[in-house]
N, C-alpha and C positions, 0 to 999 in steps of 0.2 A: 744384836744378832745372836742367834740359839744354832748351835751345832751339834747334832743328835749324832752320837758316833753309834754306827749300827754294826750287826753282824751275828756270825756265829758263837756261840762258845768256843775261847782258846784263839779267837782272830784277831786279839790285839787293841782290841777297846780300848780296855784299861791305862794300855803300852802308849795309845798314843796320845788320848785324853789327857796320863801325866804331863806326857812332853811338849803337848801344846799350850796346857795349863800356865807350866812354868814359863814356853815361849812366849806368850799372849798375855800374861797376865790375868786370865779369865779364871773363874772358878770352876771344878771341873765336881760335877754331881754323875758321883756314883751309882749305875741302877742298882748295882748288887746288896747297896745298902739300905735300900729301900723296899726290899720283899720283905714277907712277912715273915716269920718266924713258921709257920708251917710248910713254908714254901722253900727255907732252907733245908730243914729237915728231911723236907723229902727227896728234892737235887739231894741230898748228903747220901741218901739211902739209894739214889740210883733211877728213880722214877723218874721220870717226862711228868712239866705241869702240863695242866689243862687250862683250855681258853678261861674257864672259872677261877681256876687258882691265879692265873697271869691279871685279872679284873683290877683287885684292888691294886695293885702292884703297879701297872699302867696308869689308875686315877691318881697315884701317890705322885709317880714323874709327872703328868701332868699339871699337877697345882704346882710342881717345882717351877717347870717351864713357863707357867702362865707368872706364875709371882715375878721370874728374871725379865720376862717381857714387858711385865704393865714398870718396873720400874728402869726401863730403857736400858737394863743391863748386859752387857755379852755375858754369855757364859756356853759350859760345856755339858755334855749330859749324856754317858755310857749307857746303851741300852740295847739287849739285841735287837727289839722293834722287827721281829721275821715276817710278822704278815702286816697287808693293806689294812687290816682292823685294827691293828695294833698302834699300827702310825697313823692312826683317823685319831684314834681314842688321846694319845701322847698330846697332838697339837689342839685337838676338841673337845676331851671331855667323854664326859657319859650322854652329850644333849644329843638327843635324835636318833641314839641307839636302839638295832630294836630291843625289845622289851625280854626275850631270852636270849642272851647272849652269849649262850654255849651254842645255841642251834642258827644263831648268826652264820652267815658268809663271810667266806676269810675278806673278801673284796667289799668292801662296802659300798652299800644301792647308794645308785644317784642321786636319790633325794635329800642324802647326809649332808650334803656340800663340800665346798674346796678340801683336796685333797692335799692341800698346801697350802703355808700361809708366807706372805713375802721374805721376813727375818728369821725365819727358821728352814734350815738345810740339814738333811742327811748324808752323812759323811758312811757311806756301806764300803764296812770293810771283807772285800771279795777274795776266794781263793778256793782253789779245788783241796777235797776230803783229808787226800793223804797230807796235805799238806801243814792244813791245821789239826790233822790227829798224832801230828809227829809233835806239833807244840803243846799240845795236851798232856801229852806223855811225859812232859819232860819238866812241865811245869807243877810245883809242888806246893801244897798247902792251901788247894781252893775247893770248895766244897762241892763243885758242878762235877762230876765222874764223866770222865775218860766215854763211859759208853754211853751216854745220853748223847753224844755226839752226833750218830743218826738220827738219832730224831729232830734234832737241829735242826739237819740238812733236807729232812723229810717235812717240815713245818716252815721254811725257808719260799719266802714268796718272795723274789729282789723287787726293790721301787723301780719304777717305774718314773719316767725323764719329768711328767708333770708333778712329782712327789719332792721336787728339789732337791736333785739328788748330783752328790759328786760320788764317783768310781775310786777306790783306792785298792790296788792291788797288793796284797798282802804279801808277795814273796817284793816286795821294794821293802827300805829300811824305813826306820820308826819318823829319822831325819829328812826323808825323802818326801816320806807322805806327807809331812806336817809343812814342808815346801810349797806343794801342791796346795795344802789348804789354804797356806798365808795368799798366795797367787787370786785360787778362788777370792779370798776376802778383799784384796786390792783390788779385783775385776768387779766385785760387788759394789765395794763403796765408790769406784768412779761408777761405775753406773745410774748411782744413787745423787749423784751433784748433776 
């Protein structure tokens, strides 16, 4: 099982991803650690990426997700994943993408395929502007600025119910959601016998 913790900047990725880590035992794969080196650079200096800049960055989580998957592994995986292209690309890859992928559609055409695959669920961490632009503010030493924040919300396409998706309300505590999740997970695996 792969639990793609999604969201905004400053929504608590990180926050909960630790906590579950340690709760669950699973390994918890940082997106942040995985951009490139130009793409901090520039988060650092204040700019919004672009669908181009975010490419390698999504094929990078992807080979993550797919290596924990073929070897039967749970694991965790922070990522904002804002739009339906985003989270095509995380669970599938580059196959069947079209062939410019800036002038792509945030939604990807039907003929990609499943928008979901069974073991893997997004965990969208929700919540209105002011609220994560208060936790922005307060938090210190992360290279994403405070003002890219809108465009966040402006690039923000929530999943959608066949994208495998759990709801977690970001004004609940870090212990609260990670309840929630373990929940999901036990309603999973009886599902699954």
């Amino acid at each position: 099982m792969i639990y793609i913790i999604m969201g905004v900047s400053g929504s608590g990725k990180s926050s909960l991803g630790a906590f579950l880590s340690e709760k669950l035992g699973w390994p918890l794969h940082e997106g942040d650690n995985f951009h490139p080196e130009e793409n901090v650079a520039k988060m650092a200096r204040g700019e919004a990426l672009t669908d181009q800049d975010r490419f390698p960055w999504l094929l990078r989580l992807h080979d993550v997700i797919e290596r924990e998957r073929r070897s039967g592994s749970n694991a965790l995986v922070a990522c904002s994943a804002l739009k339906p292209i985003y989270r095509f690309i995380l669970l599938h890859g580059s196959k069947d993408l079209p062939s410019s992928f800036s002038s792509a559609s945030s939604s990807p055409p039907g003929h990609l395929g499943p928008t979901s695959l069974p073991d893997v669920f997004f965990l969208f961490l929700h919540g209105a502007y002011d609220v994560i632009h208060q936790r922005m503010v307060a938090r210190r030493g992360h290279y994403m600025k405070v003002d890219l924040l809108e465009s966040q919300f402006e690039a923000l396409e929530p999943p959608q119910e066949q994208e495998n998706v759990v709801l977690l309300d970001v004004r609940r505590s870090i212990p609260d959601m990670a309840m929630e999740v373990e929940m999901h997970l036990r309603k999973h695996k009886n599902s699954q016998n």
